[in-house]
C-alpha positions as CSV (number, residue, x, y, z in Angstrom):
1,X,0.0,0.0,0.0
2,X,3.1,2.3,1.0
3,X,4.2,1.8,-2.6
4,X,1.2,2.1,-4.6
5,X,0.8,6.0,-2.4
6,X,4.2,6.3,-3.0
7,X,4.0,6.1,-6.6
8,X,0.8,7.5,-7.2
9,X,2.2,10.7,-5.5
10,X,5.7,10.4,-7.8
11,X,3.3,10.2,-10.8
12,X,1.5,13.5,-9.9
13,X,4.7,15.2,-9.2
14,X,5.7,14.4,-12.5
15,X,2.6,15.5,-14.5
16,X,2.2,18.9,-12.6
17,X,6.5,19.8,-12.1
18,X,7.7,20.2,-15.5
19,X,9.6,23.4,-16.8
20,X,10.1,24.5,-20.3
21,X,12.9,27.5,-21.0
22,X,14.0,28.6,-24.3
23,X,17.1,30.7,-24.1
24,X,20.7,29.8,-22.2
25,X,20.5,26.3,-21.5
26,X,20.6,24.9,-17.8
27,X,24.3,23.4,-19.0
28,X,26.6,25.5,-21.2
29,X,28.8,22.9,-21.7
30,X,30.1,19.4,-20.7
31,X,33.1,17.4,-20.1
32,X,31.8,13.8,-20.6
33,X,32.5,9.8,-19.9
34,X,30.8,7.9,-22.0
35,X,29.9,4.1,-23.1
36,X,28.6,3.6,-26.2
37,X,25.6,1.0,-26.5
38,X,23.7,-0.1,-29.3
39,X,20.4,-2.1,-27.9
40,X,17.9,-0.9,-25.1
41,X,18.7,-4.0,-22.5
42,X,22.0,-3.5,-22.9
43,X,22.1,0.6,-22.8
44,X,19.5,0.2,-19.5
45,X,22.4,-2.5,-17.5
46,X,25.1,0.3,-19.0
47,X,23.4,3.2,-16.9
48,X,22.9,1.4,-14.0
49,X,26.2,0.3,-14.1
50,X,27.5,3.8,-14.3
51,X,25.0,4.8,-11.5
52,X,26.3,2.4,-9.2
53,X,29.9,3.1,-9.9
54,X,29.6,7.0,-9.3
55,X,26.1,7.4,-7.4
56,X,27.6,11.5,-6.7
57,X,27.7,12.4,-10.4
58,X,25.3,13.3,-12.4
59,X,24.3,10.6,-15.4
60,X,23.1,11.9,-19.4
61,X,21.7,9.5,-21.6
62,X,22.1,10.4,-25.3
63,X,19.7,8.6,-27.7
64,X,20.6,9.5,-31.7
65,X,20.0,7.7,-34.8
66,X,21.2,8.7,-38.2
67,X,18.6,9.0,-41.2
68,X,19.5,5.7,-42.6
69,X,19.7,3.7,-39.3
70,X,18.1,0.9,-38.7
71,X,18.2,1.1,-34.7
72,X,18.8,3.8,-32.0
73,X,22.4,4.1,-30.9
74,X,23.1,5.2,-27.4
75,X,26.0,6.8,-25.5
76,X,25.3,6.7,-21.5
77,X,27.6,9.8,-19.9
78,X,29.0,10.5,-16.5
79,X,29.5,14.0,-16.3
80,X,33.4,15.0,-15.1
81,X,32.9,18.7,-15.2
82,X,30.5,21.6,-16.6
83,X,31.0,24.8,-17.9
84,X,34.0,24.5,-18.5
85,X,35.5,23.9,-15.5
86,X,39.1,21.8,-15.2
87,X,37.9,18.2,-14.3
88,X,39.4,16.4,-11.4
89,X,42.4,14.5,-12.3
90,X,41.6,11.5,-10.0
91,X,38.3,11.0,-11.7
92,X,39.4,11.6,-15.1
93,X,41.9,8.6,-14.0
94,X,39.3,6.7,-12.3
95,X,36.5,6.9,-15.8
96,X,39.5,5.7,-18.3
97,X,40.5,3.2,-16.2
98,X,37.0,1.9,-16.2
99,X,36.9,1.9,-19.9
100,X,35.1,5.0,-20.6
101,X,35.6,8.0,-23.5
102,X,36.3,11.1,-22.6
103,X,34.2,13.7,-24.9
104,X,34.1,17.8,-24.5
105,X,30.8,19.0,-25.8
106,X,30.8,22.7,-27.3
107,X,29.1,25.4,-25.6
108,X,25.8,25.8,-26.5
109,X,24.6,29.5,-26.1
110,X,20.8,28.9,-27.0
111,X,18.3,25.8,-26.8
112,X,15.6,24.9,-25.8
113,X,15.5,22.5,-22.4
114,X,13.0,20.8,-20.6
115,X,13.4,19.4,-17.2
116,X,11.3,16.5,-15.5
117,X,11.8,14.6,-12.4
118,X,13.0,10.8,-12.4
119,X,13.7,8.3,-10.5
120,X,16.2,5.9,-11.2
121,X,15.1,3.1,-9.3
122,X,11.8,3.2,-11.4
123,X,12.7,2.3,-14.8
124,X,9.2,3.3,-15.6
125,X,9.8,6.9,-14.7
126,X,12.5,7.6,-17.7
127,X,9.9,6.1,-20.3
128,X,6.8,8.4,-18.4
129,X,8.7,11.5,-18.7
130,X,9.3,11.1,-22.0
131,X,5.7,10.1,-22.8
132,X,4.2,13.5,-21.6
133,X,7.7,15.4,-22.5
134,X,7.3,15.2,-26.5
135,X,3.8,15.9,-26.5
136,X,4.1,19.4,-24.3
137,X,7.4,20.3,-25.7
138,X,5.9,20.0,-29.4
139,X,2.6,21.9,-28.5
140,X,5.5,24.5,-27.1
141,X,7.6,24.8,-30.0
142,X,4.8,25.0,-32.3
């Protein structure tokens, strides 16, 4: 029953707390890990693999797929630094050893960013954002 409150009042949080912002992104720019995944299952045990080796960072999940693709290619990110800010040498150590790939992202000086809460524990809470994220940031951009 705890559960079933619990997640019923998750799931109103995330219909009512959303925010939408067009102008200077939330992140200017990143200093990335990454893995690079090809298939859902494996690109889901990828992310939680990277959440349980560095639970303080903060995790991006890029989903892309080129024109002529026949499946969505994804590259799961642990975040070294922002804004340009020197990463730490230790953790820049730590995320090679580990077998990661160290990407700088260019600084992006307009965009338009939506923000939703998840949890990561609830698997179903990435897919839920998304669900009601497309819809509201189409009607938006329209």
């Amino acid at each position: 029953l705890t559960f079933i409150v619990f997640c019923l009042l998750w799931l109103s949080l995330l219909i009512l707390y959303y925010e939408i912002q067009i102008g200077q992104p939330p992140i200017k720019g990143l200093f990335l890990a990454y893995k690079y995944t090809y298939f859902g299952r494996t690109a889901s045990f990828c992310f939680k693999q990277l959440y349980k080796n560095y639970p303080n960072c903060k995790l991006v999940k890029l989903c892309y797929c080129g024109p002529k693709s026949s499946h969505i290619e994804y590259a799961n990110c642990v975040v070294v630094s922002e804004e340009g800010l020197i990463p730490d040498v230790r953790m820049l150590e730590n995320v090679l050893q580990s077998g990661l790939t160290v990407f700088k992202t260019p600084s992006i000086s307009h965009a338009i960013s939506l923000c939703y809460p998840i949890t990561p524990w609830i698997s179903a809470s990435r897919w839920l954002a998304i669900a009601l994220a497309y819809p509201k940031l189409f009607h938006y951009v329209r």
